[in-house]
ZAMARGU-4260 file (C-alpha; in steps of 0.2 Angstrom, whole numbers, plus 5000, padded with zeros to 4 digits):
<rodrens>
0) 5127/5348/4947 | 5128/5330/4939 | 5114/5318/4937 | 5114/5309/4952 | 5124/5318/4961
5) 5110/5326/4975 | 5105/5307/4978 | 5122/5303/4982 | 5125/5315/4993 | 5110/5313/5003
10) 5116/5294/5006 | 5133/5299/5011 | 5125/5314/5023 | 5114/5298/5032 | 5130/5286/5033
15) 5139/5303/5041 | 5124/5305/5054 | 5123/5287/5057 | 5143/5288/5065 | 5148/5293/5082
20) 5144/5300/5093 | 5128/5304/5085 | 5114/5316/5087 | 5094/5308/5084 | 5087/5323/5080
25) 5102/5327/5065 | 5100/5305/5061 | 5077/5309/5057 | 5083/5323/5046 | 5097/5314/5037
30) 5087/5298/5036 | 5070/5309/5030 | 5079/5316/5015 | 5089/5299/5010 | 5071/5290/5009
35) 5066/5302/4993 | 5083/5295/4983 | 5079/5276/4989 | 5069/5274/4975 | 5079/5282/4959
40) 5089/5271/4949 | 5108/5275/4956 | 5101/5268/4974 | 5099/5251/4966 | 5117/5253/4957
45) 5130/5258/4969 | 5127/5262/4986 | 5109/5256/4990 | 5115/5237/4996 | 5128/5244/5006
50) 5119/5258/5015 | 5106/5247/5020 | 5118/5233/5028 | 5124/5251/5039 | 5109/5258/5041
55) 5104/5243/5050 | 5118/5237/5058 | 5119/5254/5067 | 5101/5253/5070 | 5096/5261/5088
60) 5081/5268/5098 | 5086/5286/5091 | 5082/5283/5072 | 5071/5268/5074 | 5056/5275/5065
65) 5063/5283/5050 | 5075/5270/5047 | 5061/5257/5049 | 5053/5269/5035 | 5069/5270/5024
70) 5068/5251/5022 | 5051/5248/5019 | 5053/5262/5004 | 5069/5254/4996 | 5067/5241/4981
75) 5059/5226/4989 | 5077/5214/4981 | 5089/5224/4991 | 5080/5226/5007 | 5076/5208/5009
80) 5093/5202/5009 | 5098/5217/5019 | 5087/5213/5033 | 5088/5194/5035 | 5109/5196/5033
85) 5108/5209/5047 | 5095/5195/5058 | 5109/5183/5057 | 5122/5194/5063 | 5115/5204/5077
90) 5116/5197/5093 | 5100/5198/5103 | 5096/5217/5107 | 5085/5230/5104 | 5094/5229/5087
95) 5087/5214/5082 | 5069/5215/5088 | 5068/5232/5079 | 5076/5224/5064 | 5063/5208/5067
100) 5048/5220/5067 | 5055/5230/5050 | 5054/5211/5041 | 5037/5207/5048 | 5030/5223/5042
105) 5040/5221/5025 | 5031/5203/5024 | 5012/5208/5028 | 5013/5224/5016 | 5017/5214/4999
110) 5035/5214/5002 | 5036/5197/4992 | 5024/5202/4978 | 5034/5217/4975 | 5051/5208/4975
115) 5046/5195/4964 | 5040/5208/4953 | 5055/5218/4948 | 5067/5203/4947 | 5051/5196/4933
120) 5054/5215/4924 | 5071/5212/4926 | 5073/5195/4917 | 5065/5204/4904 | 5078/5213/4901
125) 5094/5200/4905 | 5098/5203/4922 | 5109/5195/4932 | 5108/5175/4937 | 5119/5178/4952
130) 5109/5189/4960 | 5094/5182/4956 | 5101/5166/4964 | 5103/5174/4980 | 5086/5182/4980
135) 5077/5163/4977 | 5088/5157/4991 | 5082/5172/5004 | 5061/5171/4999 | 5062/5151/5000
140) 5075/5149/5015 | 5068/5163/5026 | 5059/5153/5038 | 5074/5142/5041 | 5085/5154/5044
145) 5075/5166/5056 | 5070/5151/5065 | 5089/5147/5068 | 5092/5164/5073 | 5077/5167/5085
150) 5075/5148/5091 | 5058/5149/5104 | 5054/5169/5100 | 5051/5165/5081 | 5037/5178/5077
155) 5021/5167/5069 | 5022/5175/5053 | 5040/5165/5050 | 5034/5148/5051 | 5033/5139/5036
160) 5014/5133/5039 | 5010/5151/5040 | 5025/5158/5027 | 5023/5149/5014 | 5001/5149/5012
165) 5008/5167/5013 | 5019/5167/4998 | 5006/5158/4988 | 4995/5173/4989 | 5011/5185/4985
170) 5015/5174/4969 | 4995/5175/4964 | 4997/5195/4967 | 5013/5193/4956 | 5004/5182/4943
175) 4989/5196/4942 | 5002/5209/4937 | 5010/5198/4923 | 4993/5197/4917 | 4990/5215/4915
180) 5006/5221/4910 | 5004/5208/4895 | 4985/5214/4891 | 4994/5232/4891 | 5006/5223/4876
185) 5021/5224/4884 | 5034/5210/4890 | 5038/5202/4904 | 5048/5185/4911 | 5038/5172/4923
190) 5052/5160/4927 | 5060/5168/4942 | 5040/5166/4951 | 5042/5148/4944 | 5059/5144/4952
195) 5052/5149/4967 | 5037/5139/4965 | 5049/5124/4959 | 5063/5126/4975 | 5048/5127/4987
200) 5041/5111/4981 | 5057/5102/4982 | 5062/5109/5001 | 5044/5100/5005 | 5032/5113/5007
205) 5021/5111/4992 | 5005/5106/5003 | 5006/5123/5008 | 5010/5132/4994 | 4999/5123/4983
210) 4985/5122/4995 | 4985/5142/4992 | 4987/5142/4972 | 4977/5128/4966 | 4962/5135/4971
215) 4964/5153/4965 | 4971/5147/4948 | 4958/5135/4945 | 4944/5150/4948 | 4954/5161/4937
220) 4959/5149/4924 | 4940/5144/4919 | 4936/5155/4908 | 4952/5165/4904 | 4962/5160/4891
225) 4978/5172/4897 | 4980/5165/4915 | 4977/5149/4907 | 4992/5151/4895 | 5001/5158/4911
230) 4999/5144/4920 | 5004/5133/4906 | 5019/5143/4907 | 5022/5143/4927 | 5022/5126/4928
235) 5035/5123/4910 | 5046/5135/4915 | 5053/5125/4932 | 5070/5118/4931 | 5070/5099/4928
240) 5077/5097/4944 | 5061/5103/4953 | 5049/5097/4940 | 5045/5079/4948 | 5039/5087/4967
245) 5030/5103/4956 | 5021/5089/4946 | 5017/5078/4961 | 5010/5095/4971 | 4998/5097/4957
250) 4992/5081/4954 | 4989/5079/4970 | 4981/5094/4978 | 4969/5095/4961 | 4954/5090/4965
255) 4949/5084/4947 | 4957/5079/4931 | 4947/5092/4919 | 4956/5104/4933 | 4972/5097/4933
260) 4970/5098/4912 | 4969/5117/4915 | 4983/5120/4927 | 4995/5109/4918 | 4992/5109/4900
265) 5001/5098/4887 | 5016/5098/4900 | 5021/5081/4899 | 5021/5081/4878 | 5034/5097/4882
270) 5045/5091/4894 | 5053/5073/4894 | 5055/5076/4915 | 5036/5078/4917 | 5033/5065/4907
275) 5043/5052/4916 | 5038/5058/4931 | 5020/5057/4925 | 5022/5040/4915 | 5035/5032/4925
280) 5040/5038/4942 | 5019/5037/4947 | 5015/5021/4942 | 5027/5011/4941 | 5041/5016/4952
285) 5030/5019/4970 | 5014/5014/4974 | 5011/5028/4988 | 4995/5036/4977 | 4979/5036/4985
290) 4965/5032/4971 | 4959/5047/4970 | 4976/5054/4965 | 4977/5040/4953 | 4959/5045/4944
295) 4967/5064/4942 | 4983/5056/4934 | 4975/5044/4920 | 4961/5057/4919 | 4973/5070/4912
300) 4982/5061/4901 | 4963/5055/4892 | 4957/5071/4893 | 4967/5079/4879 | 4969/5071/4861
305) 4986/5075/4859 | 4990/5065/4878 | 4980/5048/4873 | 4995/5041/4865 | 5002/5042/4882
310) 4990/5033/4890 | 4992/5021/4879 | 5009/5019/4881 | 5005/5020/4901 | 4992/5005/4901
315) 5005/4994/4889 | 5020/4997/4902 | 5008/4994/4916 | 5000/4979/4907 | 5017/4971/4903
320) 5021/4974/4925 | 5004/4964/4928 | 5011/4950/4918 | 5027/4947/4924 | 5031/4932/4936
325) 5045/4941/4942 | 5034/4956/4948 | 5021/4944/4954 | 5033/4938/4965 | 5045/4949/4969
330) 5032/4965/4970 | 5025/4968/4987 | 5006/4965/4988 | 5003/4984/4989 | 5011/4987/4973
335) 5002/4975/4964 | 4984/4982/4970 | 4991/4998/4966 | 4996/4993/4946 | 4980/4984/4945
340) 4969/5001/4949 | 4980/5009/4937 | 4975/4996/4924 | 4956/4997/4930 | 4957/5016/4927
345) 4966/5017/4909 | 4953/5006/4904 | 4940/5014/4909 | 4946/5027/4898 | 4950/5017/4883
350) 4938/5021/4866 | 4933/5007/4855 | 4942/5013/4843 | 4958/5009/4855 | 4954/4993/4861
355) 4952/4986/4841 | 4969/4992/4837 | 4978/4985/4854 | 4964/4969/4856 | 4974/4955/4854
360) 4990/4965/4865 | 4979/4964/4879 | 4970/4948/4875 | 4991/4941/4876 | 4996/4950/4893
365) 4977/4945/4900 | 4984/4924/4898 | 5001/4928/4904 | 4994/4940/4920 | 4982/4926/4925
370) 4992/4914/4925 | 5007/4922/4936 | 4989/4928/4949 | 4985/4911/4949 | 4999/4904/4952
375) 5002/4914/4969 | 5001/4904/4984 | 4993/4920/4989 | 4974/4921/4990 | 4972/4942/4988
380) 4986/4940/4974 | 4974/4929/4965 | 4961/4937/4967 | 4967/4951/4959 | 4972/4942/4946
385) 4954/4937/4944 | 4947/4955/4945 | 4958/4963/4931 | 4957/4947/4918 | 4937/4947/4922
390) 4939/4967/4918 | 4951/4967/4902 | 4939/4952/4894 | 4924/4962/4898 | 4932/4977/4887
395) 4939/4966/4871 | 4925/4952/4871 | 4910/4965/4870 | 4902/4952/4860 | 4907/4935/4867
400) 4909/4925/4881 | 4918/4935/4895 | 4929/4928/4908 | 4921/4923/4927 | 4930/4919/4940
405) 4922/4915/4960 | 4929/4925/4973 | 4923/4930/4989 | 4917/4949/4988 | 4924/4963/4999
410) 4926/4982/4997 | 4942/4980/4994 | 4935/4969/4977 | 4920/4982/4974 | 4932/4994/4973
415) 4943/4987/4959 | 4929/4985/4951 | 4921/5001/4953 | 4933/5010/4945 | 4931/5000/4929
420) 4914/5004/4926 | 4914/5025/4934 | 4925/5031/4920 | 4918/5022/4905 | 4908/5037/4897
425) 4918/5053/4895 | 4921/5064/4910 | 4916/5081/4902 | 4898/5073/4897 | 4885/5073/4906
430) 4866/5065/4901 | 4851/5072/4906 | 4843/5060/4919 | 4828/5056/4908 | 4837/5052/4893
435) 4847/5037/4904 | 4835/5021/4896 | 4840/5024/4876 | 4858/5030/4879 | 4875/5019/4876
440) 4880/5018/4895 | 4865/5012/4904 | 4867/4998/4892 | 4883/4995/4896 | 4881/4996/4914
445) 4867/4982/4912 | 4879/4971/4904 | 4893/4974/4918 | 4881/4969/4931 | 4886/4955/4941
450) 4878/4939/4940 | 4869/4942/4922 | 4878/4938/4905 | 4876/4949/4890 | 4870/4933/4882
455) 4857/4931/4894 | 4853/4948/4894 | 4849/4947/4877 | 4840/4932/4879 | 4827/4937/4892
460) 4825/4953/4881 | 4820/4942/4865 | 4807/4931/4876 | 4800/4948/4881 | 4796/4954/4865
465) 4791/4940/4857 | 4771/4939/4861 | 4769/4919/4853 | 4782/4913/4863 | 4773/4917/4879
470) 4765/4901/4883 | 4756/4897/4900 | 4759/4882/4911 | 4741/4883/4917 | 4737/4871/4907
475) 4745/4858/4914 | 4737/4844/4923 | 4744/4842/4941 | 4751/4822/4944 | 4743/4816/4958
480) 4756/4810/4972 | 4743/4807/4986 | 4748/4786/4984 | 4766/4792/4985 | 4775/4784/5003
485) 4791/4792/5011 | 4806/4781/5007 | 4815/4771/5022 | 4828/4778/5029 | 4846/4768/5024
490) 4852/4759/5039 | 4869/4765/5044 | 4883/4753/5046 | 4886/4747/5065 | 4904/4741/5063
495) 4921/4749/5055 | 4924/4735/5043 | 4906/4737/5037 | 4910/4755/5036 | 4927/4749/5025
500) 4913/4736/5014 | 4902/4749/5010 | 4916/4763/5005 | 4926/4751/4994 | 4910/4742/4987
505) 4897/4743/4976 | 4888/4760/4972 | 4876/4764/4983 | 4875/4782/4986 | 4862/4782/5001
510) 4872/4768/5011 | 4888/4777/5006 | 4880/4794/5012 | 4876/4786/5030 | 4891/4777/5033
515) 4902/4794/5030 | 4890/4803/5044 | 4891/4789/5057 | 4910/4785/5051 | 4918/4796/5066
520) 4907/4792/5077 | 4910/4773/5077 | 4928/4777/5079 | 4928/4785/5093 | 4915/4772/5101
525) 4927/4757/5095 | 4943/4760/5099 | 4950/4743/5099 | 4943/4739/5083 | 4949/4754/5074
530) 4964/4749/5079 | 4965/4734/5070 | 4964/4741/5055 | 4969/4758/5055 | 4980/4761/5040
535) 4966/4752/5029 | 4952/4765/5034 | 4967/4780/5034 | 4971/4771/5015 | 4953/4772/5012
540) 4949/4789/5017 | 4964/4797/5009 | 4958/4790/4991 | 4942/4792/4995 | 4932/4801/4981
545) 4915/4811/4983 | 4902/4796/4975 | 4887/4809/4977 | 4886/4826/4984 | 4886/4828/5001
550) 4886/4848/5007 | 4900/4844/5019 | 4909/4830/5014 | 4926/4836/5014 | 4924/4839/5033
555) 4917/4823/5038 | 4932/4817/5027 | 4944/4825/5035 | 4935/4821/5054 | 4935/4804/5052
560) 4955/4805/5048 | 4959/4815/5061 | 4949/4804/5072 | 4957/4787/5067 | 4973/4797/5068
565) 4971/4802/5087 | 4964/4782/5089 | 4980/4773/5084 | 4994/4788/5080 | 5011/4780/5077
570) 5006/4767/5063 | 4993/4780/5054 | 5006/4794/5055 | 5019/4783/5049 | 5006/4779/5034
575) 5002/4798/5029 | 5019/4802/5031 | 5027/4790/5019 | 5013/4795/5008 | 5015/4812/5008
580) 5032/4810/4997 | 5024/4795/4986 | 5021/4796/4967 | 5003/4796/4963 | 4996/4807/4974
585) 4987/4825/4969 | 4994/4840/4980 | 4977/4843/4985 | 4978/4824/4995 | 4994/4830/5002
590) 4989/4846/5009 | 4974/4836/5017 | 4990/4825/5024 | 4996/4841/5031 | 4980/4845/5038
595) 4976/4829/5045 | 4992/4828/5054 | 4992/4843/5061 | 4974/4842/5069 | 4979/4826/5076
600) 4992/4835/5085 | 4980/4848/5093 | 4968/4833/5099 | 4983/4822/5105 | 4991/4839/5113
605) 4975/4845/5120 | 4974/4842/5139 | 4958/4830/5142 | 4950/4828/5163 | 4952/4810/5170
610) 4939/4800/5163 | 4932/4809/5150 | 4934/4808/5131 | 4930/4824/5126 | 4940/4837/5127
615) 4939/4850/5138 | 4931/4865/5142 | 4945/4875/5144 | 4949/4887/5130 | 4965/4882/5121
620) 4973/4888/5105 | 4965/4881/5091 | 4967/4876/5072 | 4957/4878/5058 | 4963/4870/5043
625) 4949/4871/5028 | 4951/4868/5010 | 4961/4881/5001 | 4964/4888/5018 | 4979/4900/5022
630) 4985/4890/5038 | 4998/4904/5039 | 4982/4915/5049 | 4978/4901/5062 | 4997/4902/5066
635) 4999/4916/5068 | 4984/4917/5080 | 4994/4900/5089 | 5011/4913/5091 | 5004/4928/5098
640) 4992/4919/5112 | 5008/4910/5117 | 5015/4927/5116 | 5001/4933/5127 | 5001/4919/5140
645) 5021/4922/5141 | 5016/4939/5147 | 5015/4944/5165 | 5003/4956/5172 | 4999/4962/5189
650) 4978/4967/5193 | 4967/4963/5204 | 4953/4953/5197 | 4944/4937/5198 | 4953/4921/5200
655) 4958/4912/5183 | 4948/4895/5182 | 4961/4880/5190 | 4969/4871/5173 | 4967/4853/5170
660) 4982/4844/5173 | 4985/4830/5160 | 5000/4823/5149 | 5004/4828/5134 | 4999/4811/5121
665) 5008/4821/5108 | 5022/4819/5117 | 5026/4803/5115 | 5023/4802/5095 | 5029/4819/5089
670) 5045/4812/5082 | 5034/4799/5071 | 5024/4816/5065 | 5036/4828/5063 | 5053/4818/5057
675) 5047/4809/5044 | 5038/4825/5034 | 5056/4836/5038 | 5069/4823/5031 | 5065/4822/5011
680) 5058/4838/5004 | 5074/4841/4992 | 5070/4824/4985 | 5062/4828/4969 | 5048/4817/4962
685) 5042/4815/4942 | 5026/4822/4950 | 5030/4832/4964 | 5044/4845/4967 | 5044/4856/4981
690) 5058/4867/4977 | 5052/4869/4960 | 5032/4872/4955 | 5025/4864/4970 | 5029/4878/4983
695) 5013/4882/4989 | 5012/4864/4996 | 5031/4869/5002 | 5024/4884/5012 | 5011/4873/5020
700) 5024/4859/5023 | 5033/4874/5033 | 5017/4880/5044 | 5014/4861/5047 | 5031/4859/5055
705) 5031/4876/5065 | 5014/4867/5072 | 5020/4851/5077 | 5033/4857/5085 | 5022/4870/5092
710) 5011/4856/5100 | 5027/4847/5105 | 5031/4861/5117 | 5039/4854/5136 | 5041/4837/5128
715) 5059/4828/5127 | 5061/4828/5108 | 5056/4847/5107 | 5075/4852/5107 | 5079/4839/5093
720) 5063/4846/5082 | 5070/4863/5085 | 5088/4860/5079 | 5080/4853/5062 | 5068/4866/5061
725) 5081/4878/5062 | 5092/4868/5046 | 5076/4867/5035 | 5074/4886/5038 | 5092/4889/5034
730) 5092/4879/5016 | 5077/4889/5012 | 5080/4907/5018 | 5081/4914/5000 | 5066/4907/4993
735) 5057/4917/4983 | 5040/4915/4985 | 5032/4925/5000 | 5020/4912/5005 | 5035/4899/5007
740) 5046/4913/5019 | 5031/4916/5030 | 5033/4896/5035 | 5050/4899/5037 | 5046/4913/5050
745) 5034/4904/5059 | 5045/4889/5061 | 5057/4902/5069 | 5045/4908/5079 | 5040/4890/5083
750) 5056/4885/5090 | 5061/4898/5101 | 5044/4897/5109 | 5044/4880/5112 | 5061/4874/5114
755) 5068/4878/5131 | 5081/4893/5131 | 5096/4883/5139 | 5094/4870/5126 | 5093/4882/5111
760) 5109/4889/5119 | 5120/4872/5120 | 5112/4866/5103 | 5111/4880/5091 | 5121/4895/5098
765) 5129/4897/5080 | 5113/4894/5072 | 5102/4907/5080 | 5116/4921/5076 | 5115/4919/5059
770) 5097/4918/5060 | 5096/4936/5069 | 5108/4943/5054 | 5094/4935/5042 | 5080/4940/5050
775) 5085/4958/5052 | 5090/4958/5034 | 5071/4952/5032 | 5064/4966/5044 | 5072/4979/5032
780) 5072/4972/5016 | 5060/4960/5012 | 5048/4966/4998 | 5033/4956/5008 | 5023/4966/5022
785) 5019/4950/5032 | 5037/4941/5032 | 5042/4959/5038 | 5030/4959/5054 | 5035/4939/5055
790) 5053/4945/5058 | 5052/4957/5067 | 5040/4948/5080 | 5054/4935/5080 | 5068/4948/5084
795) 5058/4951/5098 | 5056/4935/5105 | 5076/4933/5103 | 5078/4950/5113 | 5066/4944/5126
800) 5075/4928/5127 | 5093/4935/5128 | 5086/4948/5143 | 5080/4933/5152 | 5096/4924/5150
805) 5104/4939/5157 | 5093/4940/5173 | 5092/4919/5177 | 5104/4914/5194 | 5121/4905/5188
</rodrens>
């Protein structure tokens, strides 16, 4: 007989058995003798595919058992395929359970590990791409197509949150054999277990995948140089077109940098994909990173003298981001928090050594940075600015005078600067607890405290030590005050041309000091007489400069305007708003013209009982405007109670307090507020530019008008406000600052709530079509969370207004 011949022939005596009619006991005995030749090399050259495909498309309660047993004992790469090609074409019978069943069993007895297996042995000796191909597809895809096929009875072993955990643990079992078989000094291939780890990844299963291997190989890589070296090789040998979500997998599920080290290697020095992936795609091209995941990233790349360059290189790139105006203002504010972690982070790991060679580098982007973060209408943008710049002078003036800025402390700013000051002695050492007074860092860490200057520091530690400089004032003499009398109090003034005297006269600072406390009061008391010379006081108070400190004299500045405003409004808006586009004048007294004017239209707006001068109790929507304020907030508070008070409910509860009825005072001088501030803002002065470097007084110009008209609400001149409204949002759709495009919502927002829906219809039908294709295209697009939630809350007002158009009576 011929080699291979008795095999053969036992095959061909099964296929015989397996036609009809057929007899089970004569199918056992047939299948029973072919299991013995499953395993010999012919099965695996000729016939072994092919019989399998028969054997289980013929598959019947008869020869269950022994076929079942025929499968599970051929070479794991032919009965995979076999069995999931003969799931998709069985129809649903006892066939297909049965041939369910064989793959589940094939799954929970190392079916994988042993498949992966022989294609690894089989790479070693050149085998065929083709085939492996189709192998990579069955192991990843399996889940996908069984749950195709069995729809709701998908067994629980086929899911992928239970598959693929699963195949982790097969690919560890794999990777245990490679490591013996090359102790045993023979060779073997580990790229097919990495295409399988690189496809997985990129189908979007790496979380449970990796949340299997990490762990295991990060035990088994501590202290063994070969599964280090196999790991090193896993991870290099995936295709460059699964690198980026194999990288991201482990930087993310590793729960250290000094791991990540470990599992990766000198990856991203090896391969130009990890390295853009590493250096570019992380940093600068998303911002989705938590900060942990960012600490593992930098972390590696300082860990490893040969990876420093690359950090380097990352902190440079990230650097030259932080500094660009373009970025600043284009970038959302995410992104920029996100960049200025990742600056905090490199230079946490930055040597001495480093920061000498790059020094004046960073010294340059620090200017360029703070100015762009300054420049921001944006209080968190600046902010930032002022937290990284306070950070990078800390690192390159380690003996000079450092930068300080005063912001108001949050977590969000502890946090930024927490991760300055974690990282700044090497990860991999750790001092001894009593050794913490002499060493390097806790000196360090004394410097970087908050509130104390190294030159302080150093200061208070001279006077210390020096034993003659330690003088007592217990020597002194008390002076004796016992004779000393209580000054008289300054009378305050009684009249409001006093008041004008003693503002405009002659320095003294304790009359001056009690005419500005009594100031609104006596407006408000003398109505008549205010009147008389109201633009003088509002002339005077708008120039008025701070002659001694008073803890709140910008308020009682800005009360007493707003007060003699409400007293005689149609001359002393008139005033302000001619001002407000007048040469001279500091954008700081504009903005408080912006203030003043809309306060005045709150007060004059606000519905007052018969015979009383205060306001009344009843809650209304109310702004705050204070220096340096982000007004935007308050309107955004305005819009969505009028949004709440638009909205209808049905519960039984108490009865709602009866509303004062009164009329509107705005109503009748809105147009001397509003028109005036709304006609010349693309009239460019020598000192004041609102499309150019003045648009942070452009975004509040916006907010002001969105509340005037806001306030204006039911009133005959609304519709015309509106109109305009809606022109100046038009010109300045594009602009590019964020700041300037939130007004520009709220205006919108402004105008459909207050200007009756029949009028906006007749008036502006063209207008507010064009503005639903911008604000859309703002809803989508725009790189600003707020202007995003701004436009989209105005797509829903125009929804809710067309739907009530739709319901009114003809």
């Amino acid at each position: 007989m011929e080699p291979g011949r008795e095999p053969l022939d036992a095959l061909r005596e099964a296929a015989a058995a397996l036609e009809p009619p057929r007899d089970g006991a004569r199918v056992a005995v047939a299948l029973g003798r072919a299991r013995g030749s499953v395993s010999g090399p012919e099965f695996r050259r000729a016939p072994g595919a092919a019989f399998l495909r028969l054997l289980l498309a013929r598959l019947g309660p008869d020869c269950a058992e022994p076929a079942a047993a025929l499968v599970l004992a051929a070479p794991a790469e032919l009965a995979l395929p076999a069995l999931l090609d003969a799931a998709r074409a069985a129809s649903p019978s006892f066939c297909l359970v049965k041939i369910v069943d064989i793959l589940e069993q094939f799954l929970r007895e190392g079916g994988l590990s042993a498949l992966m297996w022989e294609v690894c042995q089989q790479q070693a000796q050149a085998a065929s791409p083709e085939l492996q191909e189709t192998l990579l597809n069955k192991v990843v895809c399996l889940p996908d197509h069984l749950s195709n096929k069995l729809q709701g009875e998908n067994l629980p072993i086929f899911l992928p949150q239970n598959y693929f955990p699963l195949l982790g643990t097969e690919i560890i079992q794999v990777l245990q054999r490679i490591s013996d078989s090359l102790r045993g000094g023979l060779d073997c291939s580990i790229s097919f277990v990495s295409q399988v780890l690189g496809k997985v990844c990129v189908h979007g299963r790496r979380k449970e995948i990796l949340s299997t291997l990490v762990p295991c190989l990060t035990d088994l890589t501590k202290s063994d140089c070969i599964w280090q070296r196999m790991c090193w090789r896993l991870v290099e040998c995936v295709p460059d077109r699964w690198m980026e979500a194999v990288v991201c997998g482990f930087v993310q599920t590793a729960p250290g940098a000094d791991v990540l080290s470990r599992l990766l290697g000198n990856l991203v020095v090896k391969n130009k994909k990890a390295q853009f992936v590493v250096t570019q795609k992380l940093l600068l091209l998303q911002y989705s990173c938590p900060t942990a995941m960012l600490q593992n990233l930098l972390g590696y790349l300082a860990l490893d003298n040969s990876r420093r360059f690359l950090l380097i290189k990352v902190l440079q790139e990230l650097m030259e981001t932080w500094a660009s105006s373009s970025a600043v203002k284009h970038s959302p504010v995410e992104q920029q928090l996100y960049i200025s972690k990742a600056i905090l982070i490199c230079l946490s790991h930055l040597k001495d050594v480093e920061i000498d060679s790059h020094r004046q580098e960073l010294f340059t982007c620090m200017m360029e940075g703070m100015k762009c973060h300054l420049d921001s209408n944006l209080p968190r943008i600046r902010c930032l600015g002022m937290i990284v710049a306070e950070s990078i002078s800390s690192r390159i003036n380690t003996d000079g005078p450092i930068l300080k800025f005063q912001y108001e402390e949050d977590d969000e700013t502890r946090e930024l600067k927490s991760l300055l000051t974690q990282m700044l002695s090497p990860p991999s050492v750790i001092s001894p607890p009593d050794e913490g007074k002499d060493s390097p860092s806790a000196v360090t860490e004394a410097e970087l405290k908050p509130g104390r200057k190294p030159l302080a520091a150093a200061c208070a530690v001279s006077e210390e030590g020096s034993d003659s400089e330690l003088d007592s004032d217990d020597d002194f003499i008390p002076y004796d005050m016992s004779a000393d009398k209580e000054l008289k109090k300054t009378k305050a003034p009684l009249y409001i041309r006093d008041c004008i005297e003693v503002l405009t006269g002659p320095e003294d600072m304790d009359k001056w000091e009690a005419t500005m406390r009594v100031l609104e009061t006596l407006i408000q008391r003398n109505t008549a007489a205010t009147q008389e010379v109201s633009v003088e006081l509002a002339k005077v108070l708008l120039h008025l400069e701070e002659k001694t400190y008073i803890d709140d004299f910008v308020e009682l500045r800005q009360k007493a305007l707003v007060t003699v405003t409400i007293t005689d409004p149609i001359p002393v808006a008139q005033y302000l708003t001619s001002q407000f586009y007048s040469m001279n004048y500091s954008l700081r007294q504009r903005m408080d013209i912006l203030d003043v004017l809309a306060l005045a239209a709150q007060e004059l707006s606000r519905p007052k009982a018969p015979g009383k001068n205060k306001p009344s109790s009843i809650q209304t929507p109310c702004i705050q405007i204070l220096p340096g304020s982000d007004s935007s907030k308050d309107w955004r508070k305005i819009v969505d109670e009028r949004i709440k008070s638009k909205t209808r409910r049905f519960a039984k509860g108490q009865s709602q307090v009866e509303l004062v009825c009164a009329p509107n005072k705005f109503s009748s001088v809105a147009g001397h507020f509003f028109f005036p501030l709304i006609q010349n803002f693309d009239r460019p002065l020598v000192t004041f530019d609102l499309l150019g470097d003045d648009h942070f007084v452009l975004g509040r110009l916006a907010h002001t008008l969105a509340i005037l008209l806001y306030f204006a609400v039911n009133t005959v001149v609304a519709a015309a406000m509106g109109k305009a409204l809606l022109e100046f949002v038009w010109a300045l759709r594009f602009h590019t600052d964020s700041y300037v495009r939130q007004g520009l919502l709220s205006c919108i927002s402004s105008t459909l709530l207050s200007v009756p829906s029949d009028r906006l219809l007749e008036d502006v039908t063209e207008e507010l079509v064009e503005t639903q294709a911008w604000l859309a295209d703002v809803a989508e697009k725009d790189p600003d969370g707020d202007c995003r939630r701004l436009a989209l809350q105005n797509l829903l007002l125009m929804e809710n207004l067309k739907k009530k158009l739709e319901t009114a009576p003809s």
